[in-house]
C-alpha positions in Angstrom: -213.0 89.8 21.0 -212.4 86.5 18.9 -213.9 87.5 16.1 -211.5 90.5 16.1 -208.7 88.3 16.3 -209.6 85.6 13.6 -210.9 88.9 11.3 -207.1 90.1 11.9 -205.5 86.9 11.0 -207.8 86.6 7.9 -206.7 89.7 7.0 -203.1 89.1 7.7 -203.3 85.8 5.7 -204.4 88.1 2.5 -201.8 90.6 2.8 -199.2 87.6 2.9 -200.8 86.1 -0.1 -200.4 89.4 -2.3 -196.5 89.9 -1.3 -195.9 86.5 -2.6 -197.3 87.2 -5.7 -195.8 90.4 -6.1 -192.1 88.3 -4.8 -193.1 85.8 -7.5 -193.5 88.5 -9.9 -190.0 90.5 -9.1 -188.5 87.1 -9.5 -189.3 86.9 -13.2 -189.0 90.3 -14.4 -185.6 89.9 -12.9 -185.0 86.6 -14.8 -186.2 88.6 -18.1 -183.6 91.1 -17.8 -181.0 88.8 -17.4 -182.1 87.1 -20.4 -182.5 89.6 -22.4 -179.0 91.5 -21.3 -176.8 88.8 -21.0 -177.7 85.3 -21.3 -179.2 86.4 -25.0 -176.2 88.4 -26.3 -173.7 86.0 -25.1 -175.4 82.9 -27.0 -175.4 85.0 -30.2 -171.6 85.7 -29.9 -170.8 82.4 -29.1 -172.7 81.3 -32.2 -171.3 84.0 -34.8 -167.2 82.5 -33.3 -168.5 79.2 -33.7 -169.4 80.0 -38.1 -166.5 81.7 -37.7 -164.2 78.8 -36.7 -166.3 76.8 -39.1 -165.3 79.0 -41.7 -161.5 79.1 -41.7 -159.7 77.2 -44.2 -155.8 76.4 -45.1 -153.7 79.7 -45.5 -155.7 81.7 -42.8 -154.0 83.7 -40.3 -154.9 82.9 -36.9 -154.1 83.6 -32.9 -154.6 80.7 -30.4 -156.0 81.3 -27.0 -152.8 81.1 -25.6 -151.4 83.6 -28.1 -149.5 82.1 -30.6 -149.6 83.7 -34.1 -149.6 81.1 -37.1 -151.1 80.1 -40.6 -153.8 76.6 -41.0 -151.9 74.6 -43.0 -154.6 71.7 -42.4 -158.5 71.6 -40.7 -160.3 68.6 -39.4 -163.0 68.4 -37.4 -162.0 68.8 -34.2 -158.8 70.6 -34.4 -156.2 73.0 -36.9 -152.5 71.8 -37.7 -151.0 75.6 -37.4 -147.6 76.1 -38.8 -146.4 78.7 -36.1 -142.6 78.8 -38.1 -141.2 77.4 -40.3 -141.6 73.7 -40.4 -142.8 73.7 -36.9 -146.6 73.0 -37.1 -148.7 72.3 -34.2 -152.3 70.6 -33.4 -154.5 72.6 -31.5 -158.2 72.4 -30.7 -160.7 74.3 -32.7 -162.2 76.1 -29.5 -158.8 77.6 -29.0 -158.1 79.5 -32.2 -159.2 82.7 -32.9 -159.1 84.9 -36.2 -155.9 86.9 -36.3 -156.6 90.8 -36.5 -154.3 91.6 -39.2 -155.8 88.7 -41.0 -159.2 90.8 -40.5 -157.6 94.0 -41.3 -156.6 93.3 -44.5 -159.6 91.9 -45.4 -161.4 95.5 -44.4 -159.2 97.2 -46.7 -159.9 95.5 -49.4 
């Protein structure tokens, strides 16, 4: 009778240790489609806006995060001085401007 029990925990012990593998297992396959179909795709926009930003000089068109439409008059490092009217320019951060789509428009058409 006792060896029937400890056979049966034995055996109950193994079963245990192949559902944690197979939980272990789930757990990354999971991870790898998340990588693969968002965290991967996100990074690669982020870096294509960021050359982007890099790339825009005086006389582009742009459109700030909060949506004001304007022209660079001047880039530095860490921010755009956008003329919004005129003589009214304002300094705004480089994370918040975006290119303008007619500025991209015309560019397609030509």
């Amino acid at each position: 009778m006792l060896n029937v029990i400890l056979l049966q925990a034995a055996g109950g012990a193994a079963q245990g240790q192949g559902s944690s593998w197979s939980f272990w297992i789930m757990m990354i396959l999971i991870f790898v489609v998340f990588y693969f179909f968002m965290i991967r795709p996100q990074t690669k926009k982020q870096k294509e806006l960021q050359k982007q930003r890099e790339a825009m000089k005086k006389g582009d068109k742009v459109v700030t995060a909060g949506g004001i439409y304007g022209i660079i008059k001047e880039a530095g490092d860490s921010h755009f001085l956008i003329e919004i009217s005129k003589d009214v320019v304002i300094k705004v951060d480089k994370g918040s401007v975006y290119a303008s789509a007619e500025d991209a428009q015309t560019e397609e058409k030509k």
